[in-house]
C-alpha positions as CSV (number, residue, x, y, z in Angstrom):
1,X,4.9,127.6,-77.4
2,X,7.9,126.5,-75.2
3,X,9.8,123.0,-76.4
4,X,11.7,121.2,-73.9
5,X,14.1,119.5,-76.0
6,X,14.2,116.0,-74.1
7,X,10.5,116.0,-74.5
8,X,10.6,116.4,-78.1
9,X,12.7,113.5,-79.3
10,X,9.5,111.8,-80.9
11,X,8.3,115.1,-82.7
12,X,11.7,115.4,-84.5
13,X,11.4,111.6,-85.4
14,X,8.4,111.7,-86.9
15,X,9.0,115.6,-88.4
16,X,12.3,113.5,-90.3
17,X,9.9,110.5,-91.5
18,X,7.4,112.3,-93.3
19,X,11.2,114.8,-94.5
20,X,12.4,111.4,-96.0
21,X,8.7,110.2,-97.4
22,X,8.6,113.7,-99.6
23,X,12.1,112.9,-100.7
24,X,11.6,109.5,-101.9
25,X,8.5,110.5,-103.2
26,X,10.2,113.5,-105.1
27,X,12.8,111.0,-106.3
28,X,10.8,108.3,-107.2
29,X,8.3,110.8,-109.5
30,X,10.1,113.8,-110.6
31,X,7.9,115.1,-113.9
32,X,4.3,114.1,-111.0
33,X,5.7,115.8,-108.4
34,X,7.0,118.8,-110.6
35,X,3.7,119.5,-111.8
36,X,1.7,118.7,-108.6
37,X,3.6,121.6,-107.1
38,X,3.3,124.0,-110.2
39,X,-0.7,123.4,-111.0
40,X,-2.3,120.5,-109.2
41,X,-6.1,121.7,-110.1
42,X,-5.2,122.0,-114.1
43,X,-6.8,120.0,-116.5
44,X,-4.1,118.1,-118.0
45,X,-3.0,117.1,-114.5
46,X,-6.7,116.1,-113.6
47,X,-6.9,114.1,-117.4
48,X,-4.0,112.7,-116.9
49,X,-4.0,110.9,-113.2
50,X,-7.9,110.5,-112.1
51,X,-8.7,107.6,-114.2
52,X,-4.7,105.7,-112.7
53,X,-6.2,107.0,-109.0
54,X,-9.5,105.4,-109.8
55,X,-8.2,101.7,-111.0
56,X,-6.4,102.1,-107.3
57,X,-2.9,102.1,-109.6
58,X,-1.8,105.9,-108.2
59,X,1.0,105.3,-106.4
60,X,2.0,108.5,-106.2
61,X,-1.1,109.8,-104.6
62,X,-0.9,107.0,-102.4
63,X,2.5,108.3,-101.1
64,X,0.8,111.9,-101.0
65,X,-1.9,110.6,-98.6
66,X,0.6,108.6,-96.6
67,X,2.6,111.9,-95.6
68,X,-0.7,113.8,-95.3
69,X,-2.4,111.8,-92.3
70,X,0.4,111.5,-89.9
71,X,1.9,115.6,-91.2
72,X,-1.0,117.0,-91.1
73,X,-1.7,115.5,-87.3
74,X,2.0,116.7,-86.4
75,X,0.5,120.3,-87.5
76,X,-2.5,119.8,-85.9
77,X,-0.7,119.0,-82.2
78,X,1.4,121.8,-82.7
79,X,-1.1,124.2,-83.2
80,X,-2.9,123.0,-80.2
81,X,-0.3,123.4,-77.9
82,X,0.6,126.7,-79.5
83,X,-3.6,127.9,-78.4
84,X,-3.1,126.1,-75.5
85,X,0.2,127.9,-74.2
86,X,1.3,124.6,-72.9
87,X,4.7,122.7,-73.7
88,X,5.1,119.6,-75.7
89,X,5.6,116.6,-73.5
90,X,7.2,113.4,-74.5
91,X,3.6,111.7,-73.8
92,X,2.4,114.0,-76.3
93,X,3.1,110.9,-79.1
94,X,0.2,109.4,-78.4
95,X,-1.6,112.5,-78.9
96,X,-0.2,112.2,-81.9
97,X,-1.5,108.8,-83.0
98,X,-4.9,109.4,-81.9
99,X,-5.1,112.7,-84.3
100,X,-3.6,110.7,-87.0
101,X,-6.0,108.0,-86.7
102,X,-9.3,110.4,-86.2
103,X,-8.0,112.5,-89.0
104,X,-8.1,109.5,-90.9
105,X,-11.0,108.2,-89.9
106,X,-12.7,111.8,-90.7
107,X,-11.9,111.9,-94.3
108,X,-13.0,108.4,-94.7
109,X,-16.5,109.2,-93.5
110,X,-16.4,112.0,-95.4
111,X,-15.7,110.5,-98.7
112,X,-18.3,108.2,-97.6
113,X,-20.6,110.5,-97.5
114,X,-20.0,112.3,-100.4
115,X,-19.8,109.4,-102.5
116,X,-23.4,108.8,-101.0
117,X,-24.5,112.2,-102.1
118,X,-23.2,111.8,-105.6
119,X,-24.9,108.7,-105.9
120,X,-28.4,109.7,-104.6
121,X,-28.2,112.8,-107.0
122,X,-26.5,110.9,-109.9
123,X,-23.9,112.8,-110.3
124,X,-20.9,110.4,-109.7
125,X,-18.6,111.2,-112.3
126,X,-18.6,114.8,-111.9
127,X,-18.1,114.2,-107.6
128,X,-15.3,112.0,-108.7
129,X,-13.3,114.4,-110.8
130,X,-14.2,116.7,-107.8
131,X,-13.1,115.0,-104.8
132,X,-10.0,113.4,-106.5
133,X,-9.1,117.5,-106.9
134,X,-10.1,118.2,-103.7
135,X,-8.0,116.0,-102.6
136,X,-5.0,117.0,-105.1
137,X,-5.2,120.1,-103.9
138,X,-5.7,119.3,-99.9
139,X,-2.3,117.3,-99.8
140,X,-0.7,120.3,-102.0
141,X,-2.2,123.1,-99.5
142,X,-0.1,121.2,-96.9
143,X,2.8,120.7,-98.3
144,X,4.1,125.1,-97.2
145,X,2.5,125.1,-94.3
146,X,4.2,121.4,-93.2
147,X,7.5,123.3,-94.4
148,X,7.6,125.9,-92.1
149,X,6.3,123.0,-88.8
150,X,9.7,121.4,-89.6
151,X,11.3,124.8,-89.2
152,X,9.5,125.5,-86.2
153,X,10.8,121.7,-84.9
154,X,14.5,122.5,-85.3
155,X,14.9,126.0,-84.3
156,X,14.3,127.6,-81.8
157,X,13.8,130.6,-83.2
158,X,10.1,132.2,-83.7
159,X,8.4,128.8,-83.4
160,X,5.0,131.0,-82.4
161,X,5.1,133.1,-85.5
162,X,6.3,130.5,-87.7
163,X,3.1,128.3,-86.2
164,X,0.6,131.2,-86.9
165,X,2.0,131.5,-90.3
166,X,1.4,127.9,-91.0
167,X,-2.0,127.9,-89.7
168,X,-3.0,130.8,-92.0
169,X,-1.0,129.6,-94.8
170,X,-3.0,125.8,-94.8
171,X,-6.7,127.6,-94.3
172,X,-5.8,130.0,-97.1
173,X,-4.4,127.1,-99.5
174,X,-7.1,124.3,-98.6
175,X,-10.2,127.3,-99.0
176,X,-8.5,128.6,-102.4
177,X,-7.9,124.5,-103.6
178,X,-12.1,124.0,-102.7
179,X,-13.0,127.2,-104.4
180,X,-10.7,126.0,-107.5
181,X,-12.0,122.6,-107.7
182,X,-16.1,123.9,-106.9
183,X,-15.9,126.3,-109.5
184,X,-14.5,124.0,-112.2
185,X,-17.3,121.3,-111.4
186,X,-20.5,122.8,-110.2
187,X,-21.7,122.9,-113.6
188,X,-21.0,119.1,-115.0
189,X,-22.2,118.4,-111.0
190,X,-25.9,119.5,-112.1
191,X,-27.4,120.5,-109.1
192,X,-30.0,122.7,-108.4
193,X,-28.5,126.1,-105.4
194,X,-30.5,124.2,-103.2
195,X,-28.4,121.2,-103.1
196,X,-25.8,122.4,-103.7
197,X,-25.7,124.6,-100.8
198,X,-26.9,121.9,-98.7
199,X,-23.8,119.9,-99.7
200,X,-21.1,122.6,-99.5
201,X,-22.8,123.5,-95.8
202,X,-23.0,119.5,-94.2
203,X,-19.9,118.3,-96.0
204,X,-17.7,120.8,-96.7
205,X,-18.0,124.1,-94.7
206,X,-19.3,122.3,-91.3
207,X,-16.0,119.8,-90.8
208,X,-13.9,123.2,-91.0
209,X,-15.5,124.7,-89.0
210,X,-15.8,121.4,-86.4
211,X,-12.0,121.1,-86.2
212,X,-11.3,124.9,-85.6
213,X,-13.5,124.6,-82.9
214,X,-11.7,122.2,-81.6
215,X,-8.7,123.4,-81.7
């Protein structure tokens, strides 16, 4: 992927927002953000935040979500220009906004929707304790990947290999974070294969597979 560097003045911008978000955040909650890196899907770290995350008193995860949206959507352009072979434009900000904004609105009708499912199977604590991991471990899985996209804004150097690592880096974190957090829950969850299957197919395996296709 070719950068022209007057085109790219937006891209560094927003790459040294979301630099000076995980810095503040870092700062602001050293011992959180020391064991979100080490072990985001272990049990003390689960015990410890869910029920601060469910009274909406989180702030932390808050922060986490805040850099994930518009970081993740930096990624996401990136990568498609990288497929596409074409070259960053400074137009390519509102791009940008309107992945941030359906990436948003994505996991919002996807929490939706899961919370829907928990209800109609009454399994709502166990899908909360779930998805509040998912989501732990989602923000985490980007967190290596978004390192090496800030390398690839500033250098030169690479930016097509250090893209392709990124990529593979994120689907390998995210599908070992889901495997974690399925594994520790299916049995409180209480669901018959069936339904399970039916749930991990519609709301978990068929978004994935949605975005890579349109990337």
């Amino acid at each position: 992927m070719e950068k022209a560097v007057h085109a790219t003045d937006w891209l560094i911008v927003v790459a040294m927002a979301m630099m000076a978000l995980i810095a503040i955040t870092r700062y602001a909650y050293a011992q959180r953000f020391h064991a979100f890196l080490t072990d985001p899907g272990s049990n003390s770290y689960l015990e410890q935040h869910l029920n601060l995350s469910q009274r909406g008193k989180d702030a932390f995860t808050l922060l986490m979500e805040l850099f994930f949206y518009p970081a993740a959507s930096l990624l996401i352009v990136m990568w498609i220009k990288l497929f596409s072979g074409t070259s960053i434009h400074a137009s390519d900000w509102i791009l940008w906004l309107e992945v941030t904004l359906a990436l948003a609105l994505f996991f919002v009708v996807n929490n939706f929707l899961i919370s829907l499912f928990a209800y109609l199977f009454n399994v709502v604590p166990a899908f909360a304790s779930y998805s509040f991991q998912k989501m732990t471990y989602r923000q985490w899985a980007l967190l290596f990947p978004m390192a090496l996209g800030f390398v690839s804004v500033f250098a030169e150097v690479a930016s097509r290999e250090l893209l392709f690592t990124s990529l593979a880096l994120f689907v390998v974190l995210y599908l070992y974070g889901l495997f974690r957090s399925v594994t520790k829950h299916f049995s409180a969850m209480n669901l018959n294969m069936m339904h399970f299957m039916l749930y991990l197919c519609a709301l978990e395996i068929a978004p994935i597979l949605i975005v890579f296709k349109w990337l």
